[in-house]
N, CA, C and O atoms as a MOPAC input file, in Angstrom:
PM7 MOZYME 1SCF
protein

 N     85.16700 1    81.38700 1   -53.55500 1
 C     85.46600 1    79.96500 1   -53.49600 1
 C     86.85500 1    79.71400 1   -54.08600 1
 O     87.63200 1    79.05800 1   -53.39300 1
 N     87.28100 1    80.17100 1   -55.32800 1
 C     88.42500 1    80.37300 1   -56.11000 1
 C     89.91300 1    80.55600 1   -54.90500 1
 O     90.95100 1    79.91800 1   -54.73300 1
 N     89.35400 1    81.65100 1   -54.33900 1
 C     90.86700 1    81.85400 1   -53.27600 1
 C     90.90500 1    80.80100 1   -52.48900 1
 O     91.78000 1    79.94300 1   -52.37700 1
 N     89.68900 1    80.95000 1   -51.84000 1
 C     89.87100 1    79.36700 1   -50.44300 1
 C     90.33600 1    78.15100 1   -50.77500 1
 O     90.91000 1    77.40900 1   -49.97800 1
 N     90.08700 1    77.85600 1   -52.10700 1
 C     90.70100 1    76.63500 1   -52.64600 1
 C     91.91100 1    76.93500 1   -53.07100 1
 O     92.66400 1    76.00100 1   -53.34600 1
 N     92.27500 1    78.03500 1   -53.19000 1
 C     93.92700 1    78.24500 1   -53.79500 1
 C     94.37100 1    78.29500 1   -52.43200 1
 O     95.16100 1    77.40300 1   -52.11900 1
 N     94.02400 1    79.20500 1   -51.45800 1
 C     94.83600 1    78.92800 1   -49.99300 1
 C     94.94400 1    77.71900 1   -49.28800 1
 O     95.90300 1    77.48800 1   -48.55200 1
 N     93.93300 1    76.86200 1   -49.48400 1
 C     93.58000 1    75.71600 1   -49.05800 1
 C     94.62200 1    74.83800 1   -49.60600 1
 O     95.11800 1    74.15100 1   -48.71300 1
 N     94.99700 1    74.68000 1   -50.47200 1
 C     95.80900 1    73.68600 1   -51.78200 1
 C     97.30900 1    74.26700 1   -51.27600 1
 O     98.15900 1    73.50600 1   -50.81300 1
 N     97.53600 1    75.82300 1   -51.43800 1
 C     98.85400 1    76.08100 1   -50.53500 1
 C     99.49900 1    75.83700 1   -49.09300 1
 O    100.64700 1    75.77900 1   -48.65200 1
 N     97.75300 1    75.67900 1   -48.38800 1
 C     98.68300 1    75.53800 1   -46.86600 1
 C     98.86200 1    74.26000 1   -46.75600 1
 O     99.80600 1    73.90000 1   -46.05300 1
 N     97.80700 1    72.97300 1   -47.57600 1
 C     98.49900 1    72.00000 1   -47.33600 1
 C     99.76500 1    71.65200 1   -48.01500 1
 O    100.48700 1    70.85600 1   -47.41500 1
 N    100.16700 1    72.10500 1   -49.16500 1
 C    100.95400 1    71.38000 1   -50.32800 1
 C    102.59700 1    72.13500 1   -49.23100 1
 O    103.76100 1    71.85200 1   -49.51500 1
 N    102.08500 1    73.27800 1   -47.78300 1
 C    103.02100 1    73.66100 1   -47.40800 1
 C    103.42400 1    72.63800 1   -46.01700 1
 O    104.51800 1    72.45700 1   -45.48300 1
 N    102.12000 1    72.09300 1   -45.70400 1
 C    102.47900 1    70.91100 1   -44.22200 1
 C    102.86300 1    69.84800 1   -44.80300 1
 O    103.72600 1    69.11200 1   -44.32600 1
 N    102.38600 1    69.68000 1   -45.68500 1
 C    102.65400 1    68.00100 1   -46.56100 1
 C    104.60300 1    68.20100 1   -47.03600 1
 O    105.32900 1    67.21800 1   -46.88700 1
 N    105.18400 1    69.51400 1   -47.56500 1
 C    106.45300 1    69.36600 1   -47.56500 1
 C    107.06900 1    69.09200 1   -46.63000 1
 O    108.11500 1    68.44200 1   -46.64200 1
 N    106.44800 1    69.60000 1   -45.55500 1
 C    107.38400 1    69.70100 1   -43.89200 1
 C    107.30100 1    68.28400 1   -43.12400 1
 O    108.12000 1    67.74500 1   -42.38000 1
 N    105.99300 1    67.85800 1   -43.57400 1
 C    105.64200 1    66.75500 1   -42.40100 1
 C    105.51300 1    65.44300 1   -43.06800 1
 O    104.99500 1    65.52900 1   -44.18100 1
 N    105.93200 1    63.93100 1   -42.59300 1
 C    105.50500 1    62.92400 1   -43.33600 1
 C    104.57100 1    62.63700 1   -43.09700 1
 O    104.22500 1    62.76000 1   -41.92200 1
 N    103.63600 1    62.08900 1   -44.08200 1
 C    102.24500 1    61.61900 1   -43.92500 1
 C    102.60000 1    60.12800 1   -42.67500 1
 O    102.46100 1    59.90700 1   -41.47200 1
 N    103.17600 1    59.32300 1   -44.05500 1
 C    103.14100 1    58.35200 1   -43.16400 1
 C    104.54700 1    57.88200 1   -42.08700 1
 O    105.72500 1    57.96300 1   -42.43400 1
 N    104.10100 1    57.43600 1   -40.86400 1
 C    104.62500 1    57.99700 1   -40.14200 1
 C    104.62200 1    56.30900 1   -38.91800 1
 O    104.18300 1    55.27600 1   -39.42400 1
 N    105.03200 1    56.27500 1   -37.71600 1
 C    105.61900 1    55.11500 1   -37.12900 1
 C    104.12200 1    55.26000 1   -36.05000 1
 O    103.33700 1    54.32700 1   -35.87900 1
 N    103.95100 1    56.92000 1   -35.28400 1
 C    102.96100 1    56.92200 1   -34.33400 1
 C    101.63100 1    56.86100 1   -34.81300 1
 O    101.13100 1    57.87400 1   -35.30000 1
 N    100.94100 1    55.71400 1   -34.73100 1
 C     99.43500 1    55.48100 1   -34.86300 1
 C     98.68000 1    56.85700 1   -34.61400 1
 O     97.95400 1    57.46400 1   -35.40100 1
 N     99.00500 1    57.15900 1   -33.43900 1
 C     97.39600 1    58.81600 1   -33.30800 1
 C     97.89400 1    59.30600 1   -34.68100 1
 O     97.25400 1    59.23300 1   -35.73000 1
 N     99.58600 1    60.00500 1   -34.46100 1
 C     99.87600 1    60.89500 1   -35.86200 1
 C     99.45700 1    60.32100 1   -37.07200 1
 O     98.80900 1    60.95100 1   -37.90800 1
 N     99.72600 1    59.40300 1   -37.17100 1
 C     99.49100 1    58.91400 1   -38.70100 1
 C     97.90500 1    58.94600 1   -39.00800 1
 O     97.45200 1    59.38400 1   -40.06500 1
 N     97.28500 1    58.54000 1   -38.18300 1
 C     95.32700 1    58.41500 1   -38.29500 1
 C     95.01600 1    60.05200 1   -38.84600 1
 O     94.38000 1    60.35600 1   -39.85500 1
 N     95.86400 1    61.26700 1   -37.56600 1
 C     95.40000 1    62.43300 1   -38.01100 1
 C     95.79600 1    62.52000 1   -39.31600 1
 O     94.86600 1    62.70700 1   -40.10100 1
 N     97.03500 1    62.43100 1   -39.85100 1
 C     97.47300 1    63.17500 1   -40.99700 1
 C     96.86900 1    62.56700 1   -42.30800 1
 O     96.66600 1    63.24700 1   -43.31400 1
 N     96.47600 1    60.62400 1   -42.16900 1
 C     95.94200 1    60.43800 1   -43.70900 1
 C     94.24200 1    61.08000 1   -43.26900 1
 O     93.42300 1    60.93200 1   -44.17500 1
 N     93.68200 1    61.79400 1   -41.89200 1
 C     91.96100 1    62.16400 1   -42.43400 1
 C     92.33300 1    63.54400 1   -42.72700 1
 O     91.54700 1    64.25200 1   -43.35600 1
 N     93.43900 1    63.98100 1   -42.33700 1
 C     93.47400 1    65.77700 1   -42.77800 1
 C     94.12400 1    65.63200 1   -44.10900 1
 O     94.04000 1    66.77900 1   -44.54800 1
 N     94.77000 1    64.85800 1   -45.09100 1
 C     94.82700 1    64.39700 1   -46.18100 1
 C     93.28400 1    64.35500 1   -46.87400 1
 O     92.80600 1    65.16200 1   -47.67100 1
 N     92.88500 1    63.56600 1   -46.50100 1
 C     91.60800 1    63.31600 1   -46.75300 1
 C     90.79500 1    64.14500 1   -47.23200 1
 O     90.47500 1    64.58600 1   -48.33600 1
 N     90.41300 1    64.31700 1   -45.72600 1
 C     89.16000 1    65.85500 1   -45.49800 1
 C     89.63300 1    67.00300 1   -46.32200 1
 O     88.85400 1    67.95600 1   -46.28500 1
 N     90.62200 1    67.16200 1   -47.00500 1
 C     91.55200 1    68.67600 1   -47.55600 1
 C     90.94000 1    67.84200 1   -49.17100 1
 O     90.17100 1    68.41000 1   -49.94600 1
 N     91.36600 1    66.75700 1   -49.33900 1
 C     91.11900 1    66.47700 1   -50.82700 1
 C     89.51000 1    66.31400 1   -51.13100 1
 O     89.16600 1    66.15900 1   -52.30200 1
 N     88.58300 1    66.34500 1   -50.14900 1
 C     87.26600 1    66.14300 1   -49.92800 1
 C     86.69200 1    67.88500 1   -50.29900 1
 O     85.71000 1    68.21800 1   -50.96300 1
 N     87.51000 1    68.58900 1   -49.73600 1
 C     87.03200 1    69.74400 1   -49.85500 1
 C     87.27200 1    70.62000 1   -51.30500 1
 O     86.61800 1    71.37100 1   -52.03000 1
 N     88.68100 1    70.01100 1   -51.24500 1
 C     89.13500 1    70.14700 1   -53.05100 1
 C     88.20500 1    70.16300 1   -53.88400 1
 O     87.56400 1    71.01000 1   -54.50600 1
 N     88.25100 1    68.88100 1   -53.76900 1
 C     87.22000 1    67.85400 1   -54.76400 1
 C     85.78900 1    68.83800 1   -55.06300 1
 O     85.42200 1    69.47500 1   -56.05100 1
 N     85.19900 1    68.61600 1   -53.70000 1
 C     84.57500 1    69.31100 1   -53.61600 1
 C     83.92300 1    71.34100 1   -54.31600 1
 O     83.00700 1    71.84900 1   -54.96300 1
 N     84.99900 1    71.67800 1   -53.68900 1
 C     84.84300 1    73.12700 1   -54.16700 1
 C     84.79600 1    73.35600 1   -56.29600 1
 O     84.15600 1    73.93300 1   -57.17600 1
 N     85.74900 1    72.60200 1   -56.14000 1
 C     85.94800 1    72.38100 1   -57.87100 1
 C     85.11300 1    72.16600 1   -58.41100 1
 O     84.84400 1    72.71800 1   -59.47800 1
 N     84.26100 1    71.09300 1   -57.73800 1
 C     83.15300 1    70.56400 1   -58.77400 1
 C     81.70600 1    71.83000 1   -58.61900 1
 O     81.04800 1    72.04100 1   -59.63800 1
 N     81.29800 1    72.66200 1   -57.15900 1
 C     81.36000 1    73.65300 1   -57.54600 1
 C     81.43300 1    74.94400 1   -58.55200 1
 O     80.66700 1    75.73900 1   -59.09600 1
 N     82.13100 1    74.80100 1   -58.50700 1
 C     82.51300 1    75.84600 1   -60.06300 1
 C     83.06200 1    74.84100 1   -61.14300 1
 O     84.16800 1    75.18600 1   -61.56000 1
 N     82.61600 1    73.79500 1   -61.64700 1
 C     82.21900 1    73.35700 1   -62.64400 1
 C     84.17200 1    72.54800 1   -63.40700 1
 O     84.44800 1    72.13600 1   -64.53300 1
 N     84.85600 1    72.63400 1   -62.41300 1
 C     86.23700 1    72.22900 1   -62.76300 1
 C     86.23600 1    70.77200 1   -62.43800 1
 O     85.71300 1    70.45700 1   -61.36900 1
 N     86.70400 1    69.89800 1   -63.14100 1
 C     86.59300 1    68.48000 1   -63.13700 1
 C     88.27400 1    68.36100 1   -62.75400 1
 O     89.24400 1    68.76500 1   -63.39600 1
 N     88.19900 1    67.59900 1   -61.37200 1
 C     89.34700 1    67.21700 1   -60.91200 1
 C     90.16700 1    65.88900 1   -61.22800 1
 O     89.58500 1    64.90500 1   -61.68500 1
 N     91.86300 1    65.88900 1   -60.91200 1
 C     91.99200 1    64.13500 1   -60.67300 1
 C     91.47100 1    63.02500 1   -60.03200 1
 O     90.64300 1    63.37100 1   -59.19000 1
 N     91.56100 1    62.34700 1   -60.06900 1
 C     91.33100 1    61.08100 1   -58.85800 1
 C     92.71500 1    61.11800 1   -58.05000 1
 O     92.79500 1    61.16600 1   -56.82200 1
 N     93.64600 1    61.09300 1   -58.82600 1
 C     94.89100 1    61.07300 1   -58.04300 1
 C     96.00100 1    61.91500 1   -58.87300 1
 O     96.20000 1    62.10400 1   -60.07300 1
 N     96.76500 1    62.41800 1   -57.42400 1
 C     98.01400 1    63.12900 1   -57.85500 1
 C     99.21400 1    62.53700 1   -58.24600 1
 O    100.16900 1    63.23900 1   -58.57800 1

């Protein structure tokens, strides 16, 4: 669980440098704040998991 959440946290923290969240095209923008989302859902998630108490916000 430990790695997937460390790879997980790298590949986004690597699209989130490249790409703007928010953005002018409606489809793009809908995808990028639920894959925002769904990535911090899984975060959240996995952490609490193994017993690590996360932020609310970055």
């Amino acid at each position: 669980i430990c790695n997937y959440l460390y790879e997980l946290a790298q590949k986004f923290n690597s699209f989130y440098s490249k790409h703007k969240i928010l953005v002018d095209d409606p489809l793009v923008l809908e995808f990028r704040v639920r894959l925002a989302s769904a990535t911090g859902t899984v975060l959240k998630s996995g952490l609490n998991l193994l017993g690590i108490d996360s932020p609310e916000r970055m």
